[in-house]
C-alpha positions in Angstrom: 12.6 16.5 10.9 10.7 16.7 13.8 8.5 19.8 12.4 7.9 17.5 9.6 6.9 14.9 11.5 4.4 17.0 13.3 3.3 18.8 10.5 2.5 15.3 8.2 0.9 14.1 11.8 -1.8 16.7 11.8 -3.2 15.0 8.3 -3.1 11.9 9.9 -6.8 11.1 9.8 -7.6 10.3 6.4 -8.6 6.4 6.0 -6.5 3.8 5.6 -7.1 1.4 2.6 -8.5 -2.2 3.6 -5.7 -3.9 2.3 -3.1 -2.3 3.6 -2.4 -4.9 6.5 -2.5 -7.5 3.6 1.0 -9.9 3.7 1.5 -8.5 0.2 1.9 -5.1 1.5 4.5 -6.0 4.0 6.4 -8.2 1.6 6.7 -5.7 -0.7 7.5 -3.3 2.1 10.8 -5.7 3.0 11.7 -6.2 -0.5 12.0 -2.7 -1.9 11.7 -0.6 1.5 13.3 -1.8 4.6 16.9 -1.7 3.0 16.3 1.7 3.3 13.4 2.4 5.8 14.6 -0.5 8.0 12.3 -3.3 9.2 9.9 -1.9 11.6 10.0 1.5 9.2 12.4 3.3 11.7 14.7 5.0 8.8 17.4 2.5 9.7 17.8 0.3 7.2 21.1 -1.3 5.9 21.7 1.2 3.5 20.3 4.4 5.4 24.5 5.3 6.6 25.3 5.6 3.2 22.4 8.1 2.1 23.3 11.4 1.7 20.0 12.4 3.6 18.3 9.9 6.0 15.2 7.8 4.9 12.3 8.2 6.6 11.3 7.4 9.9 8.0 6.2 9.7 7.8 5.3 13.3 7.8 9.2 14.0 6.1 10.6 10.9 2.4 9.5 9.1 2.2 10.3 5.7 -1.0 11.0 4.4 -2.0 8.5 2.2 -1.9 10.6 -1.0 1.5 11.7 -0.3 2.9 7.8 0.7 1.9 7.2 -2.6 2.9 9.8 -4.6 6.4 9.1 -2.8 6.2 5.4 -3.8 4.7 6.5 -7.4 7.4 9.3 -8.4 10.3 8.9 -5.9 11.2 11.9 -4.1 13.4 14.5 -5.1 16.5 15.5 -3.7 16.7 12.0 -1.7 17.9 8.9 -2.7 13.7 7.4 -2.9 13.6 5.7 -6.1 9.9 5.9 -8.6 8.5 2.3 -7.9 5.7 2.7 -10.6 7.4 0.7 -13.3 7.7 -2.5 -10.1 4.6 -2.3 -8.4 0.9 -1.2 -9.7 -1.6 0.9 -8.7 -3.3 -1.2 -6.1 -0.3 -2.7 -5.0 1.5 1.0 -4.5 -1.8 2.1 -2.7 -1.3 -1.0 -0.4 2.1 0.0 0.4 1.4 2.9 1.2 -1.2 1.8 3.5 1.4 -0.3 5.2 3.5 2.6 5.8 1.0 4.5 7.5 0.5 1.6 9.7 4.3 1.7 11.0 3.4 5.1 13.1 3.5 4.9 16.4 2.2 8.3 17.0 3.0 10.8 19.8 5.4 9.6 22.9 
């Protein structure tokens, strides 16, 4: 995980979207993410103990903003991360993922 972490760090610099700090995006983030994800995007969620493999820790790791929302688009496989495309549309997915990249809180 932490290879990962580093690894998705390095691509770090692409921009985030303008509306990604938008209330929306975080109230979407708590209704369909932090059950999971948990609150501040930490991976530790309510449900994250009963995944077979833990959600991500966005604290630790900065997807690049393609990937964030190719993850919200599609789900990803192998995990428990569900396709949100039917619940949210395009702007409102890229938002999200703009919020996620938000919760980083880079190297300690």
């Amino acid at each position: 995980n932490d290879v990962i972490a580093y690894v998705q760090s390095l691509s770090a610099g692409d921009a985030e979207p303008a509306n990604a700090s938008t209330p929306d995006a975080k109230a979407m983030f708590e209704s369909a993410c932090a059950s999971c994800h948990g609150k501040d995007g930490a991976g530790d969620g309510f449900n994250a103990p009963t995944l077979p493999r833990a959600p991500t820790n966005f604290q630790k790791a900065q997807p690049t903003q393609q990937h964030a929302i190719d993850a919200i688009t599609n789900g990803v496989a192998g995990t428990a991360m569900p396709s949100w495309k039917s619940k949210f549309n395009d702007a409102q997915r890229a938002a999200l993922a703009g919020y996620v990249r938000t919760l980083y809180a880079g190297e300690k």
